[in-house]
C-alpha positions as CSV (number, residue, x, y, z in Angstrom):
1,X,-28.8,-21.7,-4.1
2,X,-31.9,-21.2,-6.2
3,X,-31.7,-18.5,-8.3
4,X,-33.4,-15.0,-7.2
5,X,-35.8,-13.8,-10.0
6,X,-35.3,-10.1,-11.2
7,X,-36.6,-7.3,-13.2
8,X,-35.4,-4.6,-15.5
9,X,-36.7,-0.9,-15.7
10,X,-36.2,0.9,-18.5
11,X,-34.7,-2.1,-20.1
12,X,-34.5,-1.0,-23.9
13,X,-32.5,2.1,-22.8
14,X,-28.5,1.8,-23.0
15,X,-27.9,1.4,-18.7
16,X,-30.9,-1.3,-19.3
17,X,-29.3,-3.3,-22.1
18,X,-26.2,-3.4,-19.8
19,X,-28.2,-4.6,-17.0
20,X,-29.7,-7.4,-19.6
21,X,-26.3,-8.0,-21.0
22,X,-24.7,-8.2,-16.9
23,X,-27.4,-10.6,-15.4
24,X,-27.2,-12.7,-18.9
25,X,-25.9,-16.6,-16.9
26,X,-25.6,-14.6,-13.5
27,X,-24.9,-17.7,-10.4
28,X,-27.2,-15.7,-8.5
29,X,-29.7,-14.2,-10.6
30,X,-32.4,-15.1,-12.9
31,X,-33.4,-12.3,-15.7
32,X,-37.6,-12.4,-15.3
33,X,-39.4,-9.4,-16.8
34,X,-37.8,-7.3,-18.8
35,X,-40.0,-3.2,-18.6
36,X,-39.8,-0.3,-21.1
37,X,-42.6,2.2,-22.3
38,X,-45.7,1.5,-23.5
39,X,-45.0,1.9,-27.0
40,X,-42.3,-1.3,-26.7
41,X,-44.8,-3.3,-24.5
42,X,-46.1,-7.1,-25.9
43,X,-43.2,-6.9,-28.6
44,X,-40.2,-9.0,-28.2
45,X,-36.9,-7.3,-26.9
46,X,-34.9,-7.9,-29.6
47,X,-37.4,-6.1,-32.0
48,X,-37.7,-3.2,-29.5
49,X,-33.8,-2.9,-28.1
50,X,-31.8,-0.9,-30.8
51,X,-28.5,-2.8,-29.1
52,X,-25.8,-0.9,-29.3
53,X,-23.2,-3.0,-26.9
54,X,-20.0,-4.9,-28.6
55,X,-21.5,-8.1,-27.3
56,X,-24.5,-10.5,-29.1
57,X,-27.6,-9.8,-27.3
58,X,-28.3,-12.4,-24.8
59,X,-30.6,-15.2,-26.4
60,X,-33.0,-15.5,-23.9
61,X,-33.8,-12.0,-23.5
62,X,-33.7,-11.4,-27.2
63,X,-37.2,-13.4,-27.1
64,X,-38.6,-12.2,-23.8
65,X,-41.8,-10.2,-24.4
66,X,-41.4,-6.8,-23.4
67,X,-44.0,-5.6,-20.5
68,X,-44.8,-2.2,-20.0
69,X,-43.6,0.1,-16.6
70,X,-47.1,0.8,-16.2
71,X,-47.8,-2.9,-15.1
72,X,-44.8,-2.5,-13.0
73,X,-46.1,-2.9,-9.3
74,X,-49.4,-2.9,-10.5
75,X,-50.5,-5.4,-8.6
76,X,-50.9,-8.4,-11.6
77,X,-50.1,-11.9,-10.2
78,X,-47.5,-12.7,-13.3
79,X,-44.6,-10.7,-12.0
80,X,-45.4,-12.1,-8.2
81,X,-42.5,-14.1,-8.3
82,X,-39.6,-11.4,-9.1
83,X,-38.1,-10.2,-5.8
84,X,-35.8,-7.4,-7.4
85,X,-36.4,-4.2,-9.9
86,X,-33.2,-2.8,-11.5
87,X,-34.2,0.6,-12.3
88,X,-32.3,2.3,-15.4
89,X,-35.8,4.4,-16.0
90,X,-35.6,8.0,-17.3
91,X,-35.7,10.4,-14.3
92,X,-39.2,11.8,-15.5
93,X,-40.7,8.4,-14.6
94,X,-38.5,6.7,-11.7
95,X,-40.2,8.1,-9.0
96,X,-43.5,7.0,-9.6
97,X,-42.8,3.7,-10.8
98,X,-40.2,3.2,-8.3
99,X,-42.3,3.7,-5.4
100,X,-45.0,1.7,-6.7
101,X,-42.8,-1.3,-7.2
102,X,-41.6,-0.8,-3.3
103,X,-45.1,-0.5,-2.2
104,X,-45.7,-3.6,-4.0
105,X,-43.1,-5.3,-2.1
106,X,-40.1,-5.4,-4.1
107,X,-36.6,-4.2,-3.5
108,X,-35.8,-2.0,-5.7
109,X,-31.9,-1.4,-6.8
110,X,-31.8,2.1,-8.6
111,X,-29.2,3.2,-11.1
112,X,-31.5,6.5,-10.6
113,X,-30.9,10.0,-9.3
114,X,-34.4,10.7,-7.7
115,X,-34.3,8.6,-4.4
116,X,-30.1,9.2,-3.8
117,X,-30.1,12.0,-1.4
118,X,-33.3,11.0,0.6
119,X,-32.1,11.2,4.6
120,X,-33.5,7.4,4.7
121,X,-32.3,5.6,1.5
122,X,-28.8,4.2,1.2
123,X,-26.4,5.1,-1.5
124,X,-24.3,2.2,-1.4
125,X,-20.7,1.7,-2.9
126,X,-20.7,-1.6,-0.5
127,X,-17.0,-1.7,-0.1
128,X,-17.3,1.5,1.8
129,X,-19.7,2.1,3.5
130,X,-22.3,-1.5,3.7
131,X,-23.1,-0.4,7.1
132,X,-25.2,2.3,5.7
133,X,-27.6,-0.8,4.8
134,X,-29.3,0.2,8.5
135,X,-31.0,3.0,6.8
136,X,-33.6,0.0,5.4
137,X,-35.2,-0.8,8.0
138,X,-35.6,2.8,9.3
139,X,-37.1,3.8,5.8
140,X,-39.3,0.8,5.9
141,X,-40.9,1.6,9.2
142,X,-40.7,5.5,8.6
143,X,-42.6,5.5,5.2
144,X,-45.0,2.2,5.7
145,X,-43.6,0.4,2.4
146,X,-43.5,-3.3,2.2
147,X,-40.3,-3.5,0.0
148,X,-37.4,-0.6,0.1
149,X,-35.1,0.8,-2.0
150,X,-31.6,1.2,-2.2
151,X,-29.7,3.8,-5.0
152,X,-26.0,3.6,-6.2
153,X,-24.1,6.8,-7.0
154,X,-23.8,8.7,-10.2
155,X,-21.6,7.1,-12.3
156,X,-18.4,9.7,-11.6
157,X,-18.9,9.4,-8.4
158,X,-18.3,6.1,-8.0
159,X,-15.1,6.4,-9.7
160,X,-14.2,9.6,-7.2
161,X,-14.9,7.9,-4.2
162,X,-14.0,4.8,-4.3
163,X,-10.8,6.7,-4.6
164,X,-10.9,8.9,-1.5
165,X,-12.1,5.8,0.6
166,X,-8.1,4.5,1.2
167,X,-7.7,8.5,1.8
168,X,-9.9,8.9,4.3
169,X,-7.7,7.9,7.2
170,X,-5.1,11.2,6.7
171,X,-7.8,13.6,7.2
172,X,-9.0,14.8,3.7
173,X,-9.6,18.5,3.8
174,X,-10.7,19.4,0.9
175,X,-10.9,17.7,-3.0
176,X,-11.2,19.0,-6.8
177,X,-12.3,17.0,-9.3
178,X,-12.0,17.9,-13.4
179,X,-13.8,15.0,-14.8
180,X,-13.7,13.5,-18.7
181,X,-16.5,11.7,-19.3
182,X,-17.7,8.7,-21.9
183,X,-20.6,9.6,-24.1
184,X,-22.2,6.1,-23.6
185,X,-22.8,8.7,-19.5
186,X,-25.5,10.4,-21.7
187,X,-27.4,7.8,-23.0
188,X,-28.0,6.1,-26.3
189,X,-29.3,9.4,-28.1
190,X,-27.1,11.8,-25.5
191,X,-24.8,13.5,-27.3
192,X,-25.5,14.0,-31.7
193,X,-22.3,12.9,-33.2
194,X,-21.7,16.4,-34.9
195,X,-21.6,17.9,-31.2
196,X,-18.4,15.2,-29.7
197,X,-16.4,14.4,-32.7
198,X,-13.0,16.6,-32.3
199,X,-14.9,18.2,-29.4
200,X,-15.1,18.6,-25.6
201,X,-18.3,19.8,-23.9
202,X,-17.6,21.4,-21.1
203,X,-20.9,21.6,-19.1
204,X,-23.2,18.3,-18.1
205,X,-26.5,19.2,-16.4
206,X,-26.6,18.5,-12.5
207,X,-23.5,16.4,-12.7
208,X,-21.0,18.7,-11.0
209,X,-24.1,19.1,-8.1
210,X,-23.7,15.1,-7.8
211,X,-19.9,15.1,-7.4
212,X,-20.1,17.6,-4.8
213,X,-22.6,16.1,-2.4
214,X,-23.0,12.6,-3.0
215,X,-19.5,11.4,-1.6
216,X,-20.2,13.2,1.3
217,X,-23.0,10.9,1.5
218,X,-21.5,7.9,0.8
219,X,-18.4,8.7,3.1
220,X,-20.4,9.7,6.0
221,X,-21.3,8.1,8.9
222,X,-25.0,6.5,10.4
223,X,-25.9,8.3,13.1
224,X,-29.5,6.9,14.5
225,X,-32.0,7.6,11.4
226,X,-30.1,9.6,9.0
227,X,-26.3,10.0,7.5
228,X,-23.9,12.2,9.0
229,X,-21.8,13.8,5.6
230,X,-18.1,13.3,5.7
231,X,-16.6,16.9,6.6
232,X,-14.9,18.1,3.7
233,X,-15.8,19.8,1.1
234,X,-15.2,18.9,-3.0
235,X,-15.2,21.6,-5.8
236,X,-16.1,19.6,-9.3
237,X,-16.1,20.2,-12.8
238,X,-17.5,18.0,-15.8
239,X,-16.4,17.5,-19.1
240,X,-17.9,15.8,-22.0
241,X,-15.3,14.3,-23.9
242,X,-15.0,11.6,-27.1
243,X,-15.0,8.3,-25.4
244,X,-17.2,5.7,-25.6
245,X,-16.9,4.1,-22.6
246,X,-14.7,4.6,-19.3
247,X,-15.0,7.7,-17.0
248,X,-11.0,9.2,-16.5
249,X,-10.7,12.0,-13.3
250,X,-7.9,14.5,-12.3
251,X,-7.9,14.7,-8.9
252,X,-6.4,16.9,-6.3
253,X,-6.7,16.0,-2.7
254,X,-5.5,18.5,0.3
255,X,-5.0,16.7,3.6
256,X,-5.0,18.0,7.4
257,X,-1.4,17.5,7.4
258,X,1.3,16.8,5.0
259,X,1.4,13.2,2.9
260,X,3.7,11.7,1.2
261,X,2.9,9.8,-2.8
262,X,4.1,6.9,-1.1
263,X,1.7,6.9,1.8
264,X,-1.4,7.4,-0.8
265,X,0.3,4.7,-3.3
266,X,0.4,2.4,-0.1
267,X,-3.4,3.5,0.8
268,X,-4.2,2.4,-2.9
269,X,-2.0,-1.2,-2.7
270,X,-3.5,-2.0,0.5
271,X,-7.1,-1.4,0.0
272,X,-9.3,-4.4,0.5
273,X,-12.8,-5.6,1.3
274,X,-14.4,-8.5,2.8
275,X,-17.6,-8.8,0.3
276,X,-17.1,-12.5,-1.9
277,X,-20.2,-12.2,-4.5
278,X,-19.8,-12.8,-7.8
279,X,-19.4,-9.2,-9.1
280,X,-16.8,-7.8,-6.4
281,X,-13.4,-7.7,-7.9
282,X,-10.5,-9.2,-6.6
283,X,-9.4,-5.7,-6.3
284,X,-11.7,-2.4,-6.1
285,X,-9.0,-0.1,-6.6
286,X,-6.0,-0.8,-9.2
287,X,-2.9,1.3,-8.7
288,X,-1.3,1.7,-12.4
289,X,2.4,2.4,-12.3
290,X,3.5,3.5,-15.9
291,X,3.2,7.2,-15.9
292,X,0.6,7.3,-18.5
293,X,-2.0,5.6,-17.1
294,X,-4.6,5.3,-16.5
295,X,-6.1,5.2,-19.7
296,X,-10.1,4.8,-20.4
297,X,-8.9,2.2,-23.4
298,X,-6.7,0.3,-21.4
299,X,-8.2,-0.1,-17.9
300,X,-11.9,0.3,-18.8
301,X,-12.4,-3.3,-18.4
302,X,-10.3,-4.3,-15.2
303,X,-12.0,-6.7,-13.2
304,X,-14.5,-7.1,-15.5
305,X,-15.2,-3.6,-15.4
306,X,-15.9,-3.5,-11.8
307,X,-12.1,-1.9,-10.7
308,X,-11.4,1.6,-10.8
309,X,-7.6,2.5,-11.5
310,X,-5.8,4.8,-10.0
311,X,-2.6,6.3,-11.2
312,X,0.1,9.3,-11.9
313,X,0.1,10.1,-8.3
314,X,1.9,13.5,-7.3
315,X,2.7,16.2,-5.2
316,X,0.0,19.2,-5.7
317,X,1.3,23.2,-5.9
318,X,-0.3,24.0,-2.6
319,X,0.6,22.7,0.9
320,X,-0.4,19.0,1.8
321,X,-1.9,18.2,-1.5
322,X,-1.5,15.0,-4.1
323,X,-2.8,15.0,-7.2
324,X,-3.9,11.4,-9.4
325,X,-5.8,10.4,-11.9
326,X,-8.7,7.7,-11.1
327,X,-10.7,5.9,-13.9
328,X,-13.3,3.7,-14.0
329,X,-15.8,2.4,-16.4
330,X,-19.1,4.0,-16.1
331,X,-22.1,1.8,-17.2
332,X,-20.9,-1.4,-15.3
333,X,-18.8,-0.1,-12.2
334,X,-20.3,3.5,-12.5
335,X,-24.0,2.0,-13.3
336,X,-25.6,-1.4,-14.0
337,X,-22.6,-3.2,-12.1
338,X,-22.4,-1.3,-9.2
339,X,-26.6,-1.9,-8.6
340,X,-26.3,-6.0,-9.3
341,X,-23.6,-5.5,-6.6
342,X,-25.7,-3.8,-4.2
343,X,-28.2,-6.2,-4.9
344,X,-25.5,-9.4,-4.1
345,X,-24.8,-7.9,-1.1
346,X,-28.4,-7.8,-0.2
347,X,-28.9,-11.5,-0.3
348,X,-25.2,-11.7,1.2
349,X,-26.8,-10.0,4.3
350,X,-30.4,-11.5,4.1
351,X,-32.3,-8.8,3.4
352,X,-33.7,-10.8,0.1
């Protein structure tokens, strides 16, 4: 197939080098533009990109010139031929230029919080709930936009739901969720140094609020224009801790009725999906058998950082509860990964 051009948004920022670093020899995709602010705009990316990833900076995007957001959607004839915006903008400036890249025509796959919660705007983790891709045209009609846009979750809640998915069919009651999260979460100037080392912050603004209604999003079901939210509720806190990469999650789930570790181990083993793109794993969820694991350090980076492992599976302290730990890595499965996916399964289904 001829390869689909693309675009990045906010692509000097750490979720936009990963996107740069991801799409770098992509079968599918073909890195195009490449958006920041102003200040970075006509300069090349690699004298604009303070790259901070274990990985050489791509060539050819090290000597792309950098454009600025503000010509994003703008109407100028040079970026005509991109049919996708990643979006890994600050939350300040996504809606704006968001919308005026969807006006403009593209599709627009959104690492960004802004659009996630809209009643007609699908917050895909495609190996759940794909079907949720009928929302597009529904938004397209309803709002009068010549491209749409689709979100993926925050980047623990991928991790968390994913999880629950294989669940889903005992009758989840009710789940709590004490999160650790990487410092790469917060961004490339996030967290000062002095504030992580030896430390654990135990607040992360609006993240527990996203772990408590964005599953019920995802996990829901269509119903004519809008989402139905799964039933049960989920009680989160979030943590700060001194990782660099890889989200890790305790996790207690009560069920409807009792079930046994061996049930939710099988649940885990047996999950599968039927999407064949290039960034789908072989397996979505990993179950890890040694009784210390997962570990961000060690599982991080399973299928290619697309997994999420699940492991240390138990009975709870109240009645019908199990407890695990889930991990997954957050800026390619929890973040650029998981929108290059939703994009593949875009062009999978023909809607680019």
């Amino acid at each position: 197939m001829k390869k689909i051009k693309v675009g990045v948004l906010g692509a000097t920022g750490s979720v936009g080098q990963r996107f740069v670093q991801l799409l770098d020899g992509h079968p599918w995709f073909e890195l195009g533009a490449l958006f920041a602010s102003e200040r970075s705009a006509n300069n090349k990316y690699k004298d604009e990109a303070k790259w901070f990833l274990p990985y050489e900076m791509p060539e050819e995007a090290a000597e792309m010139v950098v454009k600025s957001v503000n010509d994003a959607g703008a109407g100028t004839t040079e970026n005509e031929d991109i049919a996708v915006m990643f979006s890994a903008l600050p939350g300040s400036i996504a809606s704006e230029v968001e919308k005026r890249c969807v006006q403009a025509g593209y599709c627009v796959a959104s690492n960004v919080s802004v659009y996630r919660m809209e009643p007609d705007v699908p917050l895909l983790i495609p190996e759940i709930n794909a079907d949720h891709l009928a929302l597009v045209d529904v938004q397209k009609e309803k709002r009068g936009w010549e491209g749409f846009i689709i979100t993926n979750p925050n980047c623990s809640a991928i991790v968390l739901t994913l999880s629950l998915k294989p669940l889903m069919e005992y009758g989840i009651k009710e789940v709590r969720v004490s999160t650790m999260q990487a410092v790469s979460g917060a961004g490339y100037a996030g967290v000062p140094s002095m504030a992580i080392m030896e430390n654990v912050i135990p607040f992360i603004g609006n993240e527990e609020d996203k772990m408590e209604s964005e599953p019920q999003k995802i996990l829901g079901t269509v119903e004519g224009s809008r989402i139905k939210n799964a039933a049960f509720t989920i009680c989160a806190s979030c943590h700060r801790v001194p990782v660099m990469d890889g989200h890790t999650e305790a996790v207690w789930v009560k069920f409807e009725e009792s079930v046994s570790e061996e049930e939710v181990k099988k649940a885990f083993k047996d999950f599968t999906t039927d999407i064949k793109t290039p960034f789908e794993p072989e397996k979505p969820i990993i179950l890890r058998e040694e009784r210390d694991r997962p570990q961000p350090k060690l599982d991080r980076d399973a299928g290619r950082g697309m997994s999420v492992s699940v492991g240390r599976i138990r009975r709870g302290r109240v009645e019908n509860e199990v407890k695990y730990i889930a991990e997954g890595h957050n800026t390619i499965r929890g973040a650029a990964g998981a929108s290059i996916l939703n994009a593949e399964v875009l062009v999978e289904r023909g809607y680019i």
